[in-house]
N, C-alpha and C positions, 0 to 999 in steps of 0.2 A: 531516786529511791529504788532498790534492788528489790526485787518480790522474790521471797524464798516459798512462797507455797508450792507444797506439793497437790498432786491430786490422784488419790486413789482409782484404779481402774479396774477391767479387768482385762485380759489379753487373751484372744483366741488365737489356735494353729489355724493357718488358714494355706491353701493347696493355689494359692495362685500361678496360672502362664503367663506368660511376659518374656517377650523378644530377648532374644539371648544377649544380644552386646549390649544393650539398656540397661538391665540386670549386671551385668559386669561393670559399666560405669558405674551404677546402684553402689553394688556393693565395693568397689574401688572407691569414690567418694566417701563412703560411709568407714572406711577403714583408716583412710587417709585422716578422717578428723575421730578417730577411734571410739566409732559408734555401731551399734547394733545395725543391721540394714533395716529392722523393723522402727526403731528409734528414727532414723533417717525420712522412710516412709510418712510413718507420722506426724513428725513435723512438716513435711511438704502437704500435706494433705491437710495439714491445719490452717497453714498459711494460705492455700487455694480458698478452702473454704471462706476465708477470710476476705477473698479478693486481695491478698499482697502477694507478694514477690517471694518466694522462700531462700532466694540468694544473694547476697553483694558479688558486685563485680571481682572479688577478688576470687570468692567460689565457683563463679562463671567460667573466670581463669583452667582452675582447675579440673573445671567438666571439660571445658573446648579441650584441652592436654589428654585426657582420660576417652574421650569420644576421639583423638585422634587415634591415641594407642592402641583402641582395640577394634576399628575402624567401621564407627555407628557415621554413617554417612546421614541419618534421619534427624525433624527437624519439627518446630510442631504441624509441619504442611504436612504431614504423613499422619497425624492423628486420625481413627479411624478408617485408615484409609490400609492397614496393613493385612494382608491374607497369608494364612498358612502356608508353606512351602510342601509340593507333592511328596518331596519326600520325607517330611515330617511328619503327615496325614497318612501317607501309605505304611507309617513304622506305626502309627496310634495302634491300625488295625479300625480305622474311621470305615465306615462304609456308604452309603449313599443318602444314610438317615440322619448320618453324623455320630448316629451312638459309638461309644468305642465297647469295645468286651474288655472286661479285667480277668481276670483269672488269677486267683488267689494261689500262693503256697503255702504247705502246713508249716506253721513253726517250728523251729526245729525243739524247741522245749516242750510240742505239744503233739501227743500219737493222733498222726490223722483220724478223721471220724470217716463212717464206714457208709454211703448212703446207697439207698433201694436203687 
């Protein structure tokens, strides 16, 4: 029997980091089966939640191809276990608290505002 329900949700932007060849498998997987990378997400995060598997071997296939291609040598032995590169941290502008400083620009539709 096919289940056609749908289920209303709601969807937030969310400002995640995440290892940059991971993120390219991510989204290289997710285009390959021409999906959203957030779709993609979510379903892996459904199926964890679940305790199953969120792949058959045949999409396995195509992660090991895709992890070769853009050369994620990482495996779940690395979960947790991954630190920031110095020179990733020294571009944040991180400093010893870890805060980072933002520093906004004005829009360009919007006349700077003038403060004391």
């Amino acid at each position: 029997m096919i289940n056609d329900s749908k289920f209303v949700v709601e969807r937030v932007q969310t400002g995640v980091r995440m290892e940059k060849r991971i993120l390219k498998v991510l989204k290289g997987f997710a285009e390959y089966h021409d999906m959203t990378l957030g779709d993609l997400l979510e379903g892996i995060v459904l199926h964890a939640f679940d305790g199953k598997t969120p792949f058959r071997a045949e999409s396995l296939g195509r992660i090991r191809e895709l992890k070769k291609f853009y050369g994620l040598d990482l495996d779940s032995r690395a979960s947790h276990q991954l630190v920031e590169s110095r020179r990733r941290s020294a571009q944040s502008g991180a400093g010893k608290t870890g805060v980072r400083t933002v520093t906004k620009k004005p829009r360009a539709d919007k006349t700077p505002v003038k403060t004391k």
